[in-house]
VOSEDREN-394596 format. One record per residue (C-alpha): residue in three letters; x, y, z. Coordinates in steps of 0.001 Angstrom, whole numbers, plus 500000, padded with zeros to 6 digits. Each point is the difference from the previous one (the first is absolute). Example, Ala and Ser with C-alpha at 12.3 -4.5 7.8 and 13.67 -1.06 7.14 Angstrom:
ALA512300495500507800 SER501370503440499340 
***
This chain:
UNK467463497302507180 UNK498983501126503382 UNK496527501750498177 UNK498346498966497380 UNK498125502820497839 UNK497225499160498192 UNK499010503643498088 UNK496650500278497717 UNK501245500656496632 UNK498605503169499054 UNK500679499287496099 UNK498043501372497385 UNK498827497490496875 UNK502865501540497525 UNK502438499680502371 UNK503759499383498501 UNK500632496190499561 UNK503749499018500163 UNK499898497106497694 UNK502768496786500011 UNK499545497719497445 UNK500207496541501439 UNK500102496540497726 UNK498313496821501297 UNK500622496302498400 UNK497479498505497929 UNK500956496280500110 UNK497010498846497867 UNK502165499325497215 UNK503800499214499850 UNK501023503611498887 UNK499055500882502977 UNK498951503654499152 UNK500475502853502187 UNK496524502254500195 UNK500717503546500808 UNK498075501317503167 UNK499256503309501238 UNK500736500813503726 UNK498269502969501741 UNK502219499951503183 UNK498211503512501054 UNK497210497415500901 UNK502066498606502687 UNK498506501183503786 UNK501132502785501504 UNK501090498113503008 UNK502011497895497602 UNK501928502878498448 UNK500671501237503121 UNK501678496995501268 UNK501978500390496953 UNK501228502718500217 UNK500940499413503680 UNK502504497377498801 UNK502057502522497808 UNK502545502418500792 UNK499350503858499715 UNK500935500087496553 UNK498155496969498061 UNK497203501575502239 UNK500505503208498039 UNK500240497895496648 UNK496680497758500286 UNK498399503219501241 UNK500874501375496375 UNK497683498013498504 UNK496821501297500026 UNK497812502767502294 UNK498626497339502098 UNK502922498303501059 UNK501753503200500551 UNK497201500556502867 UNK500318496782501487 UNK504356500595499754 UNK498997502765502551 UNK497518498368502559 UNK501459501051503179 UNK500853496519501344 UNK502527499469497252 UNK501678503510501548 UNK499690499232503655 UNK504315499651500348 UNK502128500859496575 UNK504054499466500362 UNK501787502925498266 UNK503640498433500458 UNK500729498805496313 UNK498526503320498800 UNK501513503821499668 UNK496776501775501713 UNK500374503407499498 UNK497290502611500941 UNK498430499833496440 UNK499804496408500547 UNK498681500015503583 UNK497336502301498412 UNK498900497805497285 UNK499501497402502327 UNK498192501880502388 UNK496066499207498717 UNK501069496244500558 UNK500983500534503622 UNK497274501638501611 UNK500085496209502345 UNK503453499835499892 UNK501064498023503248 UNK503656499122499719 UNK502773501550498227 UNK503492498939499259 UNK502421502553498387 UNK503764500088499663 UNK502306503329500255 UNK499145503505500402 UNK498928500987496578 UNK496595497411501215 UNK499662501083503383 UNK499849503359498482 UNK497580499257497679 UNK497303497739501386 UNK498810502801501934 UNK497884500642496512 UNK498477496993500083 UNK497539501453502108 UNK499675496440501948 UNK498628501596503289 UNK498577496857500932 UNK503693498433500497 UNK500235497647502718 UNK503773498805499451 UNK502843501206498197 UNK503688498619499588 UNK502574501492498028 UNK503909498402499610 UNK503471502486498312 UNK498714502218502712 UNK503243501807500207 UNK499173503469498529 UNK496424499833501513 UNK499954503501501921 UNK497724501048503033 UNK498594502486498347 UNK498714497028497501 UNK499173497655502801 UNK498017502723501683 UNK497409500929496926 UNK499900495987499959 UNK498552499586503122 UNK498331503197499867 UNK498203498563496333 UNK499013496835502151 UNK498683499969502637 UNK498237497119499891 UNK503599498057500314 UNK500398497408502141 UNK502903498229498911 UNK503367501816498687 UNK503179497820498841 UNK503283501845498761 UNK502925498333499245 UNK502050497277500390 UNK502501502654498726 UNK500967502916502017 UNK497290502851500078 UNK503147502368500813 UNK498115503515499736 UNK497005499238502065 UNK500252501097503435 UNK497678500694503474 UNK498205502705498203 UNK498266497678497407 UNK499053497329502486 UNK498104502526502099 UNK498678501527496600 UNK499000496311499550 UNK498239499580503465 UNK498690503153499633 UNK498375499350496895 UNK498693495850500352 UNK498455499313503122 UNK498542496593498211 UNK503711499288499992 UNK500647496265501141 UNK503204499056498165 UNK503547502205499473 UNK502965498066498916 UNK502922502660499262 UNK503457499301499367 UNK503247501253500062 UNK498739503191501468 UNK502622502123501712 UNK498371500979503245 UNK496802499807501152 UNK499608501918503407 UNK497604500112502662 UNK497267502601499226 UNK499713497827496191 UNK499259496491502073 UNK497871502167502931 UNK498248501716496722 UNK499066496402499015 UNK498859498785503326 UNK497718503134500346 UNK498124500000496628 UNK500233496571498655 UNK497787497916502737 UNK500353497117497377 UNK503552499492499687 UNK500830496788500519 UNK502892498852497735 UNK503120502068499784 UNK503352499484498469 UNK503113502276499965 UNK502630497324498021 UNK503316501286499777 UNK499255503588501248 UNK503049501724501700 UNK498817501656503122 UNK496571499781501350 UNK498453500931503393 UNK499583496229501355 UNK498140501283503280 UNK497605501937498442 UNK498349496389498345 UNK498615499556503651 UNK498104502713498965 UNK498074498129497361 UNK497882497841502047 UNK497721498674496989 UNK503547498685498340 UNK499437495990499551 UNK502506499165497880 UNK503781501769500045 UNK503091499765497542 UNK503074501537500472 UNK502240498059498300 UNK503442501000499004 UNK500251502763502562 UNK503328499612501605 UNK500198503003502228 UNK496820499455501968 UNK500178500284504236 UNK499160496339500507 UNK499584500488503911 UNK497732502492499764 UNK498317498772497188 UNK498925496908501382 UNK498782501137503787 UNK497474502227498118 UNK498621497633496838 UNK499781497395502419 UNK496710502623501492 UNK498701500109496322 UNK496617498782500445 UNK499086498345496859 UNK503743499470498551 UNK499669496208498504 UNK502672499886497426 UNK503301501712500013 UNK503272499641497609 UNK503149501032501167 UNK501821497891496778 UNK503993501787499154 UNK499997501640503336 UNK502494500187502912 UNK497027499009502427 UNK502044498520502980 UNK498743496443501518 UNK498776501403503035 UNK497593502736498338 UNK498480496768498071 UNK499615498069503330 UNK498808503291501424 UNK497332500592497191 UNK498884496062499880 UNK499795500089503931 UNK498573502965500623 UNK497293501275497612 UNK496172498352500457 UNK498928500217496028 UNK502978499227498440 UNK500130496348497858 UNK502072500344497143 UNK503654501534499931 UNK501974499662496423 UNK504026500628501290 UNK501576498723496313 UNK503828500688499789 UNK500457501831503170 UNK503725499544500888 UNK499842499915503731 UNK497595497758501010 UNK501022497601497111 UNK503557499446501306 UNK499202496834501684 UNK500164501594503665 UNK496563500106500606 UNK497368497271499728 UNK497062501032502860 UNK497673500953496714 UNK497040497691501080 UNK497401502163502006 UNK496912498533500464 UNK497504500896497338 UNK502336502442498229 UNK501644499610496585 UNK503406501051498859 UNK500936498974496529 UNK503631500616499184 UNK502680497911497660 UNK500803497393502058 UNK496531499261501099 UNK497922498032497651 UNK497895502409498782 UNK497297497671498619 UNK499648498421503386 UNK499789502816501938 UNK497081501461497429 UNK498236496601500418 UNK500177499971503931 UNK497258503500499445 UNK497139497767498683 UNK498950496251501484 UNK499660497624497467 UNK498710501426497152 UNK503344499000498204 UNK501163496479499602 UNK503932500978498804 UNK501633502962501431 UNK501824501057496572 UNK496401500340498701 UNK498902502489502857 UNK499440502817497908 UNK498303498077497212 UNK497780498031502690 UNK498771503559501700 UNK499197501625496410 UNK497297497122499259 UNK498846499364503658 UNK497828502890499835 UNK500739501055503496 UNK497714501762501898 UNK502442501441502471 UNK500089503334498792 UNK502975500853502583 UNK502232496970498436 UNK499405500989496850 UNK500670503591500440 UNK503515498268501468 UNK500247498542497249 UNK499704501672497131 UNK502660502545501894 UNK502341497456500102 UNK499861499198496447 UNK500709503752499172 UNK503045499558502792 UNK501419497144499027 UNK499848500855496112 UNK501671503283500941 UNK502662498707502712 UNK500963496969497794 UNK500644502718496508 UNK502036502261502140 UNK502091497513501082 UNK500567498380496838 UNK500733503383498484 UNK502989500252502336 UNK500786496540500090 UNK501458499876503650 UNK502686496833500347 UNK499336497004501580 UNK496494499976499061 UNK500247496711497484 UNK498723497610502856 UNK496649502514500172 UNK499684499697496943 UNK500029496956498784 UNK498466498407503491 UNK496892502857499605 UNK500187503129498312 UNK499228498942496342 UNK497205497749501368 UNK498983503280502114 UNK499968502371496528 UNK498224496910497774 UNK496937500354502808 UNK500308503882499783 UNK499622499935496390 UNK496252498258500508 UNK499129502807501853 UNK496811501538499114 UNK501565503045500994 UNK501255501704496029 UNK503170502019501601 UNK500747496474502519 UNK500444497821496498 UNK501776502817498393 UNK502110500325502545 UNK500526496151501023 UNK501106499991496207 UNK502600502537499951 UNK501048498286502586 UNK500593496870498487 UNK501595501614497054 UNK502470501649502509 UNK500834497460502453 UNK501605497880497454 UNK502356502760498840 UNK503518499416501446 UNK501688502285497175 UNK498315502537498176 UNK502585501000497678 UNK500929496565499118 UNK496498498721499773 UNK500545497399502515 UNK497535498215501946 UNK500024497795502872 UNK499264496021498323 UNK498809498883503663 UNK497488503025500351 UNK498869499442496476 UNK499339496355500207 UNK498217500036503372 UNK497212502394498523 UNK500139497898497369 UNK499437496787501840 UNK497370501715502119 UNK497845500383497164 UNK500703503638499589 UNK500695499981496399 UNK496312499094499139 UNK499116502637502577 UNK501728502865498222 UNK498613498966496733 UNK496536500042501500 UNK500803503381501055 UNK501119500999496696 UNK496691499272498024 UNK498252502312502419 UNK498057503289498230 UNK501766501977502926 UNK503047501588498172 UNK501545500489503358 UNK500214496370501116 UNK501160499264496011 UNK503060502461500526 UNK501437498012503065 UNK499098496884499332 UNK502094500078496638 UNK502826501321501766 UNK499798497386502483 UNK499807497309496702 UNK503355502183498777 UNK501808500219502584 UNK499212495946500811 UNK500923498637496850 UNK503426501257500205 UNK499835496456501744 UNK500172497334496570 UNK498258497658502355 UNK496749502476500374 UNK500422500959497070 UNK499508496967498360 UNK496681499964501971 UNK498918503050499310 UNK499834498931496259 UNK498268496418500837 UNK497469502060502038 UNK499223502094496872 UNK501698503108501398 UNK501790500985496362 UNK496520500316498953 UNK498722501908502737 UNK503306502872499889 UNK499230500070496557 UNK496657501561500448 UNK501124501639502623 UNK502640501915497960 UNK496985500900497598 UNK498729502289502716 UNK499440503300499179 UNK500985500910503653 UNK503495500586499873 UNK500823498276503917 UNK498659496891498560 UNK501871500216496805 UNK503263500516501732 UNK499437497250502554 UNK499155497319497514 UNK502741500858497408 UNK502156499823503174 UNK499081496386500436 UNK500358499213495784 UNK503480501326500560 UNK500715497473502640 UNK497976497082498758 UNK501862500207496568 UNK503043499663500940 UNK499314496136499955 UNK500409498808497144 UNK496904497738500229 UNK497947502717500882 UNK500532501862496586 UNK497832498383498003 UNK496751500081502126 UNK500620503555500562 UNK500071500932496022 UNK497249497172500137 UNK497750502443502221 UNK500508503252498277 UNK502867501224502134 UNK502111501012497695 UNK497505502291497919 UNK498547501198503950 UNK503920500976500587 UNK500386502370496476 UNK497033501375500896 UNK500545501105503410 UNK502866501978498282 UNK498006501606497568 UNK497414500368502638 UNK502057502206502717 UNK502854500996497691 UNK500902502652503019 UNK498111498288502635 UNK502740499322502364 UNK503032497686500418 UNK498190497349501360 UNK497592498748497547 UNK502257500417496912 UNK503624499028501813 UNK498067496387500870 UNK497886500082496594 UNK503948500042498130 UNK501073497510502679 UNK497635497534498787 UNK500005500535496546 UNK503975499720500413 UNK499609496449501431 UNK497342499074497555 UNK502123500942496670 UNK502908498316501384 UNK497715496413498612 UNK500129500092496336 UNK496167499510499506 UNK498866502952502773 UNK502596501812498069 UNK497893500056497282 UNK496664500796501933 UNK501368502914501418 UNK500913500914496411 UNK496451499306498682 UNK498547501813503006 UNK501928503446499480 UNK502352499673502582 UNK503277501169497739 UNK498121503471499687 UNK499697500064503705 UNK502705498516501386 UNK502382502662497084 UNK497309502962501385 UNK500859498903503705 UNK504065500102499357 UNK499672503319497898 UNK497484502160502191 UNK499859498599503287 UNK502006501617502843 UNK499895497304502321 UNK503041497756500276 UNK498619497060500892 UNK497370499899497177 UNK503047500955498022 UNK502563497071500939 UNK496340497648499942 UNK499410501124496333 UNK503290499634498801 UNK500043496803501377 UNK497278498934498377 UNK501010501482496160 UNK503414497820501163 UNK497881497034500186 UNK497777500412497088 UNK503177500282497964 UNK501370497290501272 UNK498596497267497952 UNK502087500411496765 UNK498599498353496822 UNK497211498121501725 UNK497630503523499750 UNK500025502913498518 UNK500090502205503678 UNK503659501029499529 UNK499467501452496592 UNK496792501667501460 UNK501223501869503039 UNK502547501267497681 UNK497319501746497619 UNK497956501045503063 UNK500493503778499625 UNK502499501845502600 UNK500852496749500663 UNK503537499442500477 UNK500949503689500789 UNK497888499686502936 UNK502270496696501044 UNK502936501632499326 UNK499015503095501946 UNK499123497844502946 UNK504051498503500156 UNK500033503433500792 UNK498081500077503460 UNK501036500588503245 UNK498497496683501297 UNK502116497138499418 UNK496893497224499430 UNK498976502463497022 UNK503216499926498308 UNK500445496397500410 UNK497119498799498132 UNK500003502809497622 UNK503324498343498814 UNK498607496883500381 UNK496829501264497411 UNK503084501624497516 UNK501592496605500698 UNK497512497932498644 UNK498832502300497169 UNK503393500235498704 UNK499688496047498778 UNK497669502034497253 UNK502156501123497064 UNK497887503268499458 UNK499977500307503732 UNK503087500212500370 UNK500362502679497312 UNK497326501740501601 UNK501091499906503687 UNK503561501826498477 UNK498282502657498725 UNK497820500931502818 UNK503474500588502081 UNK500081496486501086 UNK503710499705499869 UNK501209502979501809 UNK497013499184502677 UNK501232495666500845 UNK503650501378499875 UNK499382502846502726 UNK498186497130501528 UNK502977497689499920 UNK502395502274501142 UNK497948501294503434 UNK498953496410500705 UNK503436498242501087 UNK498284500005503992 UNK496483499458498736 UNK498345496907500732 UNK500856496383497473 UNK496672500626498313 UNK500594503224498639 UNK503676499112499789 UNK498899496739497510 UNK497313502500498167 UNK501846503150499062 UNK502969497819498500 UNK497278497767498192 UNK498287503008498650 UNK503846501056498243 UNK500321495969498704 UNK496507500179498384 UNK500731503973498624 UNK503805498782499163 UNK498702497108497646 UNK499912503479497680 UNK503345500904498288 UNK498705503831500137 UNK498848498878503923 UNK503365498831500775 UNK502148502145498355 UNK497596502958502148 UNK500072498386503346 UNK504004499991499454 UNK499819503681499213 UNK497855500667503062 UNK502458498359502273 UNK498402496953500499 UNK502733497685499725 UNK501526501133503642 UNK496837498921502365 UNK498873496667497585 UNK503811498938501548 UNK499473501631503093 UNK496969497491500406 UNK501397497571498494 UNK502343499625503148 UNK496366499765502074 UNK499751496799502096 UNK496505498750498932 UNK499705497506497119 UNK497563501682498400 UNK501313503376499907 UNK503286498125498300 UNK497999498544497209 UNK498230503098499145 UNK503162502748499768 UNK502335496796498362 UNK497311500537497170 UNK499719503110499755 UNK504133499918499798 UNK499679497410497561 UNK497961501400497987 UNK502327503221499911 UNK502729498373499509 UNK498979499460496577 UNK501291503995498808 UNK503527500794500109 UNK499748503064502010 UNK497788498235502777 UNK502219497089500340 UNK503305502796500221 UNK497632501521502506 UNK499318496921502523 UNK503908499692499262 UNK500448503080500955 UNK497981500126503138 UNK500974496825501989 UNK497740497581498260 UNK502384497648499049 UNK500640499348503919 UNK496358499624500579 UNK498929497668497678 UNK502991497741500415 UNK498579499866503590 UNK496168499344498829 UNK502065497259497532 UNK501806498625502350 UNK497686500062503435 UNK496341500877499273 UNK497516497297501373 UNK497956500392496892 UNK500871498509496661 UNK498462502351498014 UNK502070502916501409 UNK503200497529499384 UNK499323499898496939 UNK498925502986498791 UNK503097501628501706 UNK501989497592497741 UNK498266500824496677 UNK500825503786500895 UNK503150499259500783 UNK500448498293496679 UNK498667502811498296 UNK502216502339501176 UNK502920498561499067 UNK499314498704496435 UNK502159502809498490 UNK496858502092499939 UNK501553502962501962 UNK503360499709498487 UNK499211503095497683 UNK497967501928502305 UNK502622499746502929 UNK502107502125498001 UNK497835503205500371 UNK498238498940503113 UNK496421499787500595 UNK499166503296502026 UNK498826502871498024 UNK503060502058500395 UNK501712497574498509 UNK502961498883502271 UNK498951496809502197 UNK501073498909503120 UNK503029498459500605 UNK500032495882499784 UNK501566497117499183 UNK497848498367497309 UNK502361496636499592 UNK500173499979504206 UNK496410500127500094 UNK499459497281496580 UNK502155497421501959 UNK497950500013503166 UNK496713499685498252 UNK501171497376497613 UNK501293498245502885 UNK496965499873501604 UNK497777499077496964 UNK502109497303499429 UNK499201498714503870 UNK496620500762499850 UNK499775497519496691 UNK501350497427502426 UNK497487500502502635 UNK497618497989497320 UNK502394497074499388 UNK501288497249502224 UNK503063499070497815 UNK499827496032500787 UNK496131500361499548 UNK500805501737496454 UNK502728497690499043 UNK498072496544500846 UNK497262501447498157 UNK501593500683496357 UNK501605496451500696 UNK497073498761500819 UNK497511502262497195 UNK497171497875502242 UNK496817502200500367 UNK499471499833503336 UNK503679501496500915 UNK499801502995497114 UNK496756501314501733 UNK501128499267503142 UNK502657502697498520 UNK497849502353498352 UNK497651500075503035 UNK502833501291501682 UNK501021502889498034 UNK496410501005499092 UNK498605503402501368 UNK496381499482500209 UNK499286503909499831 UNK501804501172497250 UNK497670498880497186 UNK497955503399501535 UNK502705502046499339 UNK499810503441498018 UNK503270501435498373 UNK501235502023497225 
***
């Protein structure tokens, strides 16, 4: 704590106790009794309770203050409410107003969107000194304007990283108008900022000595020489900026130490020019600046001057500011934070750079520019695991998305980069970002699980995420009643369990029950929390024993309330996956049954084979799939449309990926182990895409639709129907030429079927409901599949290994024969 409070307790004799009954071990004897003892934790010191408190978040705060009148005073002691973080919260102006008696020494405020920046206006905080605010977007001048007008005490004012689109020239002056205490503005994405805005600053603001316009489209770049208290400068990611000019008149800035000029077109001569030229300037941060990184200029040594950019080493450069306080360069940062340094003009340097780096390094792993590997693995993740030790809150944060971004090489496939992974890994960084994750701040909790997600996509760190007790640590997290956190750590569950060694020590640490109840928790809260809740409760039931947890735990109800209510399709296709999973164990638990009974159950599934997205209607076949190995399921799944709903399916799915292909024709062989099922998927017309997939080039697909075919093949009118539609063709092919076995021989029994004299009678009056079928040749069509039956009987038999074997009858040469004809798989199968 930087004070420590030490407040008379003004408590009255009859004051409320809050009372905990404790047990202490009495070892005189060998029972070893427990005595029950009465705690009075009211008697603790104020100071005590204080300190407490200080190491909660806003809402335990709230809690413990619950608990009795004087703690609910000392919940409210102003040094507990010198900065409050409104980010994880919707702060509305009812809420900013029932906060405002807390934050009458309200310092620092952090607030995301407009519906906050709106409303903290009521917290009647006049005393503000800083405020930063991010999903500035929709932020207005009008808002801006009572903002600064409310404080004008301000003298720091962050928006962004993201575009603050609608704020123009008119708020800034509004804002130097209004805070002449001002020493900090960091705006970005603004569209234009014009002369008389930056002249309005240098006129009223005498104090001004850090500004940063990041990513702003036009801004007046001569005016700046204006602002001749301006120490520090960013104007990173500016690309349209008069470099020239630009750099003959901030090289007259008096005071200008620092400046950033990271994802601009600055040219190599206006960096020699700035270096050369200006008398204050020590630090310049050029990260990923095309031209002067093109290998064509190298004159970036000026004597006393700094310029950090990739293919510099950064660390060495930061070291070459102090003398020897540090002993390693890498450990620069690290070595300066516990030096206690009493160069006040270093440090200012920096703790600027911190905020530079940690903002240059995220943007550029956000757009992940090419040939930027080298960086990164030579520097940049050692640069972010030193930015994440930053005593600065919005440095770690942002040092942390960073690390959970960099790594990303394919968002929609969920691919990471295994050298980026394992160099943070083997530069300690896991234990770092586990460190960061026990922290009270809910902020640094939010991105430091992400980073842990995102990481152990990487089986390597994830396996040491779980030795270095991180399962235990996202477990908790995903208890968090802040919904960030929540999201975050179920993000990294997801990952983590899709190890299979990881499974256990998840369900081990309460993960599975912390997953069902972030569903029940935010049942609308958002696609994010509940799409990666269902992705790791899909992973986890795919064990037999999680399975059963997420049973025990409730998660059929929530998974069956996600598929029928839920709008979003990935927490759709995530909790279909995961009923698919926990009815995938057949006899060994009771889940299959279960899911079945769970009310609205399987019409939700078979609505879902109905969805535009092709993910949802893969594993929502996949779910009827699996059920259908359930006798009353099966029944069940019929009735709620499920036959007319997997035939549609079948027939629009011929170009669809193998997965749903394999799926939507195993949904039909589990519903067509039914006489009523098969004679209705026949009558539906599902005999003409089972053979159109059955002609599909991937293994599995063949296996699946042979069954189904099979399995239809066992009613007359079916088996006149595959006749009838070119099946005879296809399956002599899957006989004949599939690589699987299975398929082979599946094709063979339907085959076999077919032609046992079983549509003999029904080929008379054709199988189509008019009553007149299609013209064929059934003896044509029995001689080729006979043919083929008979060579796919051969396949299993070497005839001089057969014959030497019955002469022989010796043990070894009949198994040797058996082996060969045996089909491991078709003990599992299900037929009529």
């Amino acid at each position: 704590m930087s004070r420590r409070v030490r407040r008379k307790g003004a408590q009255s004799k009859d004051k409320e106790k809050t009372i905990l009954q404790s047990y202490s071990e009495n070892f005189d004897g060998p029972s070893s009794l427990l005595e029950k003892v009465e705690v009075d934790w009211t008697s603790l010191p104020d100071d005590t309770v204080v300190q407490l408190f200080s190491c909660l978040n806003y809402r335990d705060r709230a809690s413990l203050s619950s608990t009795c009148r004087t703690w609910r005073a000392l919940g409210s002691s102003p040094c507990l409410w010198n900065s409050l973080d409104l980010r994880a919260h919707k702060c509305d102006a009812a809420t900013a107003a029932s906060l405002a008696s807390r934050c009458a020494k309200l310092q620092k405020l952090r607030f995301r969107g407009a519906e906050s920046a709106n409303a903290i206006m009521n917290l009647q905080a006049k005393g503000l000194r800083e405020i930063s605010g991010d999903f500035c977007r929709e932020i207005t001048d009008a808002t801006l304007s009572v903002m600064a007008a409310r404080h004008e005490a301000l003298e720091s004012l962050q928006l962004g990283p993201d575009a603050c689109e609608r704020i123009s020239s008119d708020a800034i002056k509004a804002v130097a108008l209004c805070c002449p205490l001002l020493k900090r503005l960091r705006l970005s994405g603004i569209r234009d900022i014009d002369a008389d805005a930056i002249n309005a600053l240098a006129r009223h603001c005498g104090q001004l000595s850090e500004i940063g316009f990041m990513d702003c489209t036009n801004f007046d770049e001569a005016a700046l020489g204006n602002v001749v208290s301006l120490r520090f400068l960013s104007v990173a990611g500016i690309r349209n900026m008069e470099w020239s000019s630009a750099s003959q008149i901030w090289n007259k800035l008096p005071s200008l130490t620092g400046l950033d000029v990271s994802r601009t077109d600055i040219s190599a001569s206006a960096v020699s020019r700035l270096l050369s030229s200006s008398q204050s300037l020590k630090v310049m941060c050029a990260l990923n600046c095309p031209l002067i990184e093109d290998g064509t200029y190298t004159a970036y040594n000026h004597k006393g001057k700094l310029l950090l950019a990739l293919f510099n080493d950064i660390f060495k450069g930061v070291a070459s500011l102090f003398g020897d306080i540090t002993n390693k360069e890498r450990t620069v940062f690290s070595d300066w934070r516990i030096s206690k340094n009493g160069d006040k003009s270093l440090n200012e340097i920096m703790t600027w750079l911190e905020w530079i780096l940690s903002h240059a390094l995220l943007r550029i792993a956000e757009v992940n520019p090419q040939l930027l590997d080298s960086f990164w693995l030579r520097q940049g993740a050692a640069l972010l695991l030193s930015l994440i030790q930053s005593s600065q809150e919005d440095v770690q944060e942002r040092a942390a998305t960073g690390l959970a971004t960099f790594v990303v090489i394919d968002d929609e496939n969920a691919t990471v980069d295994c050298g980026r992974a394992e160099a943070v890994m083997r530069d300690g960084g896991i234990h770092l970002l586990l460190d960061l994750a026990r922290s009270c701040r809910e902020g640094l909790q939010s991105e430091a699980a992400k980073a842990i997600a995102n990481l152990s996509v990487n089986a390597k760190v994830a396996k040491t995420v779980a030795e270095e007790g991180g399962i235990n640590i996202l477990a908790d997290l995903a208890r968090s009643m802040n919904r960030l956190v929540a999201e975050e750590a179920a993000g990294g569950l997801w990952n983590l369990s899709v190890g299979e060694e990881h499974k256990g020590a998840i369900a081990e640490a309460g993960g599975v029950k912390a997953l069902v109840d972030l569903i029940f928790k935010w049942p609308s809260g958002g696609d994010g929390v509940l799409e990666r809740a269902a992705g790791a409760l899909a992973n986890l039931a795919a064990d037999d024993k999680c399975s059963m947890e997420v049973a025990l735990a409730g998660g059929v109800h929530a998974l069956v309330m996600l598929a029928r209510s839920c709008k979003f399709e990935g927490v759709q296709e995530q909790a279909a996956r995961a009923l698919a999973n926990l009815a995938a164990h057949g006899d060994s638990n009771s889940n299959n049954a279960a899911v079945g009974q769970e009310a609205g159950a399987l019409e939700a599934l078979v609505q879902l084979t109905c969805s535009h997205h092709e993910g949802v209607r893969q594993e929502a076949a996949g779910a009827l799939w699996n059920l259908s190995f359930d006798d009353r399921n099966r029944e069940a799944i019929a009735a709620a449309g499920g036959v007319e709903a997997l035939v549609s399916l079948a027939q629009t799915c011929s170009n669809a990926s193998q997965g749903l292909q394999e799926r939507a024709a195993g949904a039909l062989w589990g519903l067509s182990v039914s006489e009523a099922n098969s004679i209705a998927i026949g009558r539906e017309g599902g005999v003409a895409p089972l053979i159109a997939l059955a002609r599909s080039e991937a293994e599995d697909v063949h296996e699946t639709a042979a069954g189904a075919l099979w399995n239809l093949a066992f009613n007359p009118g079916n088996a006149l129907r595959i006749v009838e539609e070119g099946g005879v063709p296809a399956l002599v092919n899957l006989c004949s030429s599939s690589v699987s076995k299975m398929a082979r021989f599946m094709a063979a029994l339907a085959l076999a079927y077919m032609f046992d004299g079983r549509m003999d009678e029904v080929a008379l009056i054709g199988s189509s409901s008019e009553g007149s079928s299609k013209s064929i040749s059934l003896d044509g069509a029995r001689r080729m599949a006979l043919k083929n039956i008979e060579t796919f009987v051969r396949t299993f038999s070497d005839q001089q290994t057969f014959y030497a074997a019955a002469a022989s009858s010796a043990p070894a040469s009949l198994a040797q024969v058996a082996e060969a004809a045996r089909i491991q798989e078709a003990g599992h199968l299900r037929c009529r």
